[in-house]
C-alpha positions in Angstrom: 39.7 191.5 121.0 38.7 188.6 123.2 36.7 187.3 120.2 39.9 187.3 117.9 42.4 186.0 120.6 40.1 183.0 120.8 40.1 182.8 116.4 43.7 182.9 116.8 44.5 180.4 119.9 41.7 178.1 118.3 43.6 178.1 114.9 46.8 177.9 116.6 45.2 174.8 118.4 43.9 173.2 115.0 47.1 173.3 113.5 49.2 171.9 116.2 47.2 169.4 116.4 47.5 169.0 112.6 51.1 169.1 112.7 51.3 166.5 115.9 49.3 164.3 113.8 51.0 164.6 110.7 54.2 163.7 112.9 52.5 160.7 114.1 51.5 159.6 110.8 55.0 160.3 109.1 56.3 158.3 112.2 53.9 155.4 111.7 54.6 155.2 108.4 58.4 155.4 109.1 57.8 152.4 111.9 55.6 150.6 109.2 58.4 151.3 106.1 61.4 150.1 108.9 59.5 147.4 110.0 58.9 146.0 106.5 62.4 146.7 105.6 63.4 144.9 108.6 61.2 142.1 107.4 62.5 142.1 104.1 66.0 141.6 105.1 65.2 139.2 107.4 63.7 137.1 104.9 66.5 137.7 102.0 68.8 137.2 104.9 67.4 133.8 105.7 67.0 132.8 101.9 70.9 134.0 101.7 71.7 131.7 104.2 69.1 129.2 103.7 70.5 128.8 100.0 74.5 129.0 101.2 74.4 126.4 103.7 72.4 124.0 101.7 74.6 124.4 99.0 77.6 124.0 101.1 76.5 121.1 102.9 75.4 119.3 99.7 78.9 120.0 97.6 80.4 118.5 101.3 78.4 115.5 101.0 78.7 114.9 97.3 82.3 115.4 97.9 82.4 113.0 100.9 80.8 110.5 99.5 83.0 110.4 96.3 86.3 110.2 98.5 84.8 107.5 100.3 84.0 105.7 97.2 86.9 106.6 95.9 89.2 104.9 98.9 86.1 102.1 98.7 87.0 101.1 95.0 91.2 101.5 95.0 91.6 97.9 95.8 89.2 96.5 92.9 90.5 98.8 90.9 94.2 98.0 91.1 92.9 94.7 90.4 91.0 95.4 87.2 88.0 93.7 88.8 85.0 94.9 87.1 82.1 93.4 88.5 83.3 94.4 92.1 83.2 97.9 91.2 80.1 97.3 89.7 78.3 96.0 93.2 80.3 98.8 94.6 78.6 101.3 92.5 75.3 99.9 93.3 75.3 99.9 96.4 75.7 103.4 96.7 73.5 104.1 94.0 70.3 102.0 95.9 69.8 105.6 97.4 67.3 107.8 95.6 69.7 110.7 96.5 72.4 109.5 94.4 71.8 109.1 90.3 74.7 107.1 89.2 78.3 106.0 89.7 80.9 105.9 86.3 84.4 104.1 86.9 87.4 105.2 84.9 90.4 104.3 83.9 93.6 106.5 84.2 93.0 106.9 80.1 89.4 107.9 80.6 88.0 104.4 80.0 84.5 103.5 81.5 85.6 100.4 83.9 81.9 100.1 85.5 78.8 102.0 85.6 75.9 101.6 87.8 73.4 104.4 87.1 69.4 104.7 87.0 70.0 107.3 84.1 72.9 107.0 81.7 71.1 110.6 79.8 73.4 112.0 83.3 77.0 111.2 81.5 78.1 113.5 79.4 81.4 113.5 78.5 84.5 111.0 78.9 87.6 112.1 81.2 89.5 111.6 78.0 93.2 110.5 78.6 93.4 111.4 81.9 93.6 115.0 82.3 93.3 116.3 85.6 90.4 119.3 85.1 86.9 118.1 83.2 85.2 120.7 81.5 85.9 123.7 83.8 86.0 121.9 87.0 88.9 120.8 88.7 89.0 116.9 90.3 87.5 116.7 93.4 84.8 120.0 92.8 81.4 119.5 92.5 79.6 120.9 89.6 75.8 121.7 89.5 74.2 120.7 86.6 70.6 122.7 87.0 67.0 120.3 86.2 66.4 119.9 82.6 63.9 117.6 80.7 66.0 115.2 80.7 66.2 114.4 84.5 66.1 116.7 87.7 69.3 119.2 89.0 72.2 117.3 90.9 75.8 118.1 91.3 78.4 116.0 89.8 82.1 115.7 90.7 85.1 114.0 89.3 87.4 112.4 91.9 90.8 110.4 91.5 91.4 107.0 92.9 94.6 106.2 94.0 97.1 104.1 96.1 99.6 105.0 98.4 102.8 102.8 98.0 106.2 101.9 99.1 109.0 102.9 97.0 113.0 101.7 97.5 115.5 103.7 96.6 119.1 104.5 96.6 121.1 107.7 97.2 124.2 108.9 94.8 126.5 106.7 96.4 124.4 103.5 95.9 123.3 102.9 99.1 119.8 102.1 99.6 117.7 104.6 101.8 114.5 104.6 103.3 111.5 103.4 101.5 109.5 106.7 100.2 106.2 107.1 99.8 104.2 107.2 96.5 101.0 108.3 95.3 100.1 106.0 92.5 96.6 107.1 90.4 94.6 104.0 89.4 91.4 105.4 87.7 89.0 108.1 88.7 85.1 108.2 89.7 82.5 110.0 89.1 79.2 110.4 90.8 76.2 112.5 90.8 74.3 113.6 93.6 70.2 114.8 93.4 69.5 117.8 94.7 66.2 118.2 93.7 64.2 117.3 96.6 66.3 119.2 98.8 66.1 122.2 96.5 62.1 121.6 96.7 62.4 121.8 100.5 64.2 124.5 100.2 62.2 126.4 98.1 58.4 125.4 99.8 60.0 126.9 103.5 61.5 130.1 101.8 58.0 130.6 100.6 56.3 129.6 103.4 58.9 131.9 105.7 58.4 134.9 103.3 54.8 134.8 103.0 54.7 134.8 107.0 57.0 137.5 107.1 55.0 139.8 105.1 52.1 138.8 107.0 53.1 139.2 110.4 54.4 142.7 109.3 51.0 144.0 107.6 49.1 143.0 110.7 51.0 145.0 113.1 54.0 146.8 113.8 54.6 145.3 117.4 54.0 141.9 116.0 56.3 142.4 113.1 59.2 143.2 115.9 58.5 140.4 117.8 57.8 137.8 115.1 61.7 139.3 113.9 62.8 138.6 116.9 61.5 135.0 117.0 62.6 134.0 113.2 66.2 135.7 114.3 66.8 133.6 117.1 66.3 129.7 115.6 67.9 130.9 112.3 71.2 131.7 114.1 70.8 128.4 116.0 70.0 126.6 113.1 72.8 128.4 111.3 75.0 127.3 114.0 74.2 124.0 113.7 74.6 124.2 110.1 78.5 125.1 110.1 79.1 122.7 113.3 77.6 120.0 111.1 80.0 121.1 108.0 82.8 121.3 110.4 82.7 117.5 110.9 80.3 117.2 113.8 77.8 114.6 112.1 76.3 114.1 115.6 75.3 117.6 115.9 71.0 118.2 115.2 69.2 121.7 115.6 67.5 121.9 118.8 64.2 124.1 117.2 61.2 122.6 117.4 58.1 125.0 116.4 55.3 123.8 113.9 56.1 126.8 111.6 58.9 126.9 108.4 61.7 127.2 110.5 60.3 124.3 112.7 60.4 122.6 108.8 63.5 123.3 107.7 64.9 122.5 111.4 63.5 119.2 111.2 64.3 118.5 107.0 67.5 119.6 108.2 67.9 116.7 110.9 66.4 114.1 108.4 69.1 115.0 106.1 72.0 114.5 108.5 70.5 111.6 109.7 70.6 110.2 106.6 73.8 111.8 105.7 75.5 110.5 109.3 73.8 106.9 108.5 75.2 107.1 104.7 79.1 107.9 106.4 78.5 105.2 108.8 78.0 102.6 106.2 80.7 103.7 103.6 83.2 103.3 106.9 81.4 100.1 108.3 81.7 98.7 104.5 85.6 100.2 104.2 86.6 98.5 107.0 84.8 95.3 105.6 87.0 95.9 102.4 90.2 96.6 103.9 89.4 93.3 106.3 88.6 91.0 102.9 92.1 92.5 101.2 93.8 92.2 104.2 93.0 88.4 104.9 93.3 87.6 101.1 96.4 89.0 100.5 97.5 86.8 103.8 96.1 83.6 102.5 97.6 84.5 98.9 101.2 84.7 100.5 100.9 81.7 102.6 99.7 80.1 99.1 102.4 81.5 97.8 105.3 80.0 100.4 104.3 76.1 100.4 104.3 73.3 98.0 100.9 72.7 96.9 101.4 68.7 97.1 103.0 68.3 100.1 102.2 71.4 102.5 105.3 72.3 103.4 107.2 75.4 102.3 108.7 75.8 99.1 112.3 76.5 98.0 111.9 79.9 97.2 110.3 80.8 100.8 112.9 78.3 102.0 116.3 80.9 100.8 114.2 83.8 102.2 114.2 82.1 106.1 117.7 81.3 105.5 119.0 84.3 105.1 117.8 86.1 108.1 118.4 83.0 110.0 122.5 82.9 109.1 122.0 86.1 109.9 121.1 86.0 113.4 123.3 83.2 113.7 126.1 85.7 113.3 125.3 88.0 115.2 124.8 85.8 117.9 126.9 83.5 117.5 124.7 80.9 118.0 124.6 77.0 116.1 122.9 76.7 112.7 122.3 73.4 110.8 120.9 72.4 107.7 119.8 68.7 106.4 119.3 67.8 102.8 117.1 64.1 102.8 116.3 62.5 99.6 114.6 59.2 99.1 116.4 56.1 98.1 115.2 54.9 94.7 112.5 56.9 94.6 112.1 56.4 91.2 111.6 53.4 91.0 109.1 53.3 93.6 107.1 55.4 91.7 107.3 53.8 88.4 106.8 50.3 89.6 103.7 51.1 92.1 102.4 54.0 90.1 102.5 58.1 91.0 99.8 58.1 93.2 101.9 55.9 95.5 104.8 58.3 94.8 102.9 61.0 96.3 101.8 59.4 99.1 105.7 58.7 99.8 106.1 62.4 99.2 103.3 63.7 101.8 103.9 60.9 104.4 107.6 61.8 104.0 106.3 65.7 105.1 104.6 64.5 107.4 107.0 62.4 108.5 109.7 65.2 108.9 107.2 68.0 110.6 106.4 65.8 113.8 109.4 65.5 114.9 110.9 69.3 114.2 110.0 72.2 116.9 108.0 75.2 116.0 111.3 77.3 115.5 112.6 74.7 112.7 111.4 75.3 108.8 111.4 72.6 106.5 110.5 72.8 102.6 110.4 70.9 99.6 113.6 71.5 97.2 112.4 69.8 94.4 111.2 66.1 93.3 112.0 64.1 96.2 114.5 66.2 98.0 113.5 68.1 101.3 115.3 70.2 103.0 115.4 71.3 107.4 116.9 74.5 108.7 117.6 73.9 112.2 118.8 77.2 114.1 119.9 76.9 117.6 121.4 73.5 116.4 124.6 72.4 116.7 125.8 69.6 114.0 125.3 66.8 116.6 122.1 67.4 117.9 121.3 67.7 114.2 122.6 64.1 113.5 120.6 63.1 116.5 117.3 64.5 115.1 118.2 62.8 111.4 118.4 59.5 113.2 114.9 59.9 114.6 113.3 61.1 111.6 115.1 58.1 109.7 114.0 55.3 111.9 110.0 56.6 111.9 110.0 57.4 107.9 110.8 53.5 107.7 108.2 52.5 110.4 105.3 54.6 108.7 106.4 53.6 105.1 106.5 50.1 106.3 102.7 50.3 108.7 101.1 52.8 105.9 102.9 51.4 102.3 104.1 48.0 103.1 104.6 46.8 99.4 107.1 49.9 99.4 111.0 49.6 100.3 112.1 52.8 101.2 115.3 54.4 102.5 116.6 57.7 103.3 119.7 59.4 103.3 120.5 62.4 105.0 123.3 64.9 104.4 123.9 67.3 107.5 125.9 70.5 107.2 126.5 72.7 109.8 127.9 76.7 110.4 130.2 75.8 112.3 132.1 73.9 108.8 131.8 77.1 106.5 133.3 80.3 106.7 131.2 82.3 103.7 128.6 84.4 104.8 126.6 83.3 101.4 123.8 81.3 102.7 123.8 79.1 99.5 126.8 77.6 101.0 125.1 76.3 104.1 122.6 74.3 102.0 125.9 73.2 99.5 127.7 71.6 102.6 124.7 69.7 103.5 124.0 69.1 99.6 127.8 67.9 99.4 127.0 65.5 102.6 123.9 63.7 101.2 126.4 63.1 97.7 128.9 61.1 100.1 126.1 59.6 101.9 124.4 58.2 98.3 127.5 57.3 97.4 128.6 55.3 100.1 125.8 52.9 99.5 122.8 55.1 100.3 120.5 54.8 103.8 123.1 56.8 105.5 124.2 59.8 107.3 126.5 61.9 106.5 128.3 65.2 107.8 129.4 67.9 105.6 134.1 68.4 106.9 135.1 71.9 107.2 
């Protein structure tokens, strides 16, 4: 009995402990199977995300940069100017990131091209529709490697120019300027993403191959090692979508000497250069918009004064009048005009020669200007007629000023161009003599004024009567 109670507890005895270790190794190999499941999500997780974010961060830049260009190249290309868009292009393109830039036309014209690889263009925007291919404007496309050159994304933006337009309502009044969106051409760019998709692909591998590693050694290992891949991935995930959000400053705080450590620091090298690459396209817009700005100054300033003498010309001239009668109006303040013409001009200039005549002309400007205040606008009416606005001015302060600028034309004609005999007679008319509101009639009272004075022998002064 004693003999088969011992049988029986010792075979009880085996198989517990049979059973206790067959539930050890069915939980081991559950811990194992969870821990490499665990280790293969992390990893697809991180090649997920890995793949997302530098997908998204490329299609930001490529777009980025193409709006910038786009702004960059409105000006030249209002202007039609070629070979500007063409330096434009390369400078963007000096890069390796960035393959080539293609300007077009509204009617799908190539303006400019600056490209290391025309093979990359491959087909016209083709009378200006708004969608190429399947893509809309504005939406990067990925074109994957091929033998003909390496993958890259290319995208299709519009370039266009925000003006002023006047109106009027149903009544015919005029209204407030509105704003229009005029489209001058369109742009197109494409971006390499090959090295970055190389990057990509060498720490996915380098990641998973850890992974798996990690998690054959040992389970406790594998947990921890998952634990320590978890935590910079998120921060560097962070980082990622701060960085997309605008924040170009932002760079991942990871440093390790593993693949995350890699793709923490090829991530900072690429918004370095990224940050660098906005830096310059603003740096050079701001150059740009500074050149248009101070050409299209000097342009209007060319534009208002007589190219011989320096003053301003007669169409600049009506513009300063009207605003000044104007003000004169509404303020009831004095307003005076003089018309001066030289006397036998003509005959100065044919018996001394034209080059004489237009040193009579300029010291004639120069004559009037220094003795006029800054508020005072003279101009050049045409041959040898000049013309003085004079606001503030009452008719005989106005004769008083004529006077002066009639006794020192004679002295520098006479010190400067003594072979020359030259008078000057000055017609004066005055606001206070007119009752139109048209400012034409200003400068006809004062034109009427220098006919009496001419014809009551010339070298005279006369004043326009009510």
């Amino acid at each position: 009995m004693g003999t088969s109670e011992s049988n029986t507890a010792g075979t009880l005895r085996n198989r517990f402990t049979e059973t206790l270790l067959g539930l050890q190794f069915r939980a081991t190999c559950g811990v194992v199977s969870l821990t490499f499941a665990m280790v293969a999500l992390v990893c697809w997780l991180f090649v997920a995300m890995t793949a997302n974010l530098t997908g998204r961060l490329q299609r930001h830049q490529c777009t980025q940069l193409s709006a910038m260009l786009a702004h960059a190249a409105a000006g030249a290309m209002e202007r039609g100017d070629a070979h500007a868009l063409q330096t434009l292009g390369h400078q963007f393109t000096s890069p390796d990131s960035l393959l080539f830039v293609v300007f077009f036309d509204t009617a799908g014209k190539v303006v400019a091209t600056a490209d290391r690889d025309t093979a990359h263009l491959r087909q016209p925007l083709g009378q200006g529709l708004a969608v190429v291919g399947d893509q809309a404007l504005g939406t990067p496309e990925f074109i994957p490697s091929s033998a003909s050159g390496p993958a890259y994304l290319e995208v299709t933006y519009p370039i266009n120019k925000l003006r002023s337009v006047e109106g009027t309502d149903e009544q015919g009044e005029a209204i407030a300027p509105q704003k229009r969106m005029d489209l001058l051409g369109y742009v197109r760019l494409g971006l390499s993403v090959e090295h970055s998709l190389q990057e990509e692909s060498t720490s996915i591998d380098l990641v998973t191959g850890t992974a798996i590693l990690v998690g054959i050694v040992t389970v406790p290992l594998g947990f921890i090692i998952v634990r320590r891949v978890v935590e910079p991935i998120e921060e560097l995930s962070a980082v990622t979508g701060e960085f997309a959000a605008g924040n170009l400053g932002v760079r991942s705080r990871v440093r390790r000497r593993d693949e995350i450590g890699k793709l923490a620091a090829a991530f900072n090298r690429m918004a370095n250069l990224h940050e660098q690459n906005h830096n310059q396209l603003v740096a050079l817009n701001v150059e740009l918009e500074e050149r248009v700005n101070r050409r299209t100054r000097q342009l209007r300033e060319l534009a208002s004064r007589d190219p011989l003498t320096g003053l301003y010309n007669r169409r600049h001239f009506n513009e300063v009048l009207g605003h000044r009668l104007a003000e004169a109006r509404r303020y009831q303040t004095p307003l005076s005009c003089l018309m001066l013409d030289l006397d036998d001009f003509k005959n100065a200039n044919d018996t001394h020669g034209h080059q004489v005549g237009d040193e009579l002309l300029m010291l004639t400007a120069l004559t009037i200007t220094s003795q006029l205040r800054a508020a005072d606008v003279a101009a050049r009416f045409g041959g040898d007629e000049f013309v003085v606005l004079l606001p503030q001015t009452s008719c005989s302060r106005a004769r008083t000023l004529s006077e002066r600028i009639a006794e020192k034309l004679t002295a520098d004609v006479h010190a400067q161009l003594p072979q020359v005999k030259l008078t000057l007679s000055i017609g004066i008319g005055s606001l206070q003599g007119i009752d139109s509101d048209d400012p034409d009639e200003l400068v006809r009272a004062a034109d009427r004024a220098l006919y009496a004075a001419k014809s009551e022998g010339k070298n005279r002064i006369a004043t326009a009567t009510a």
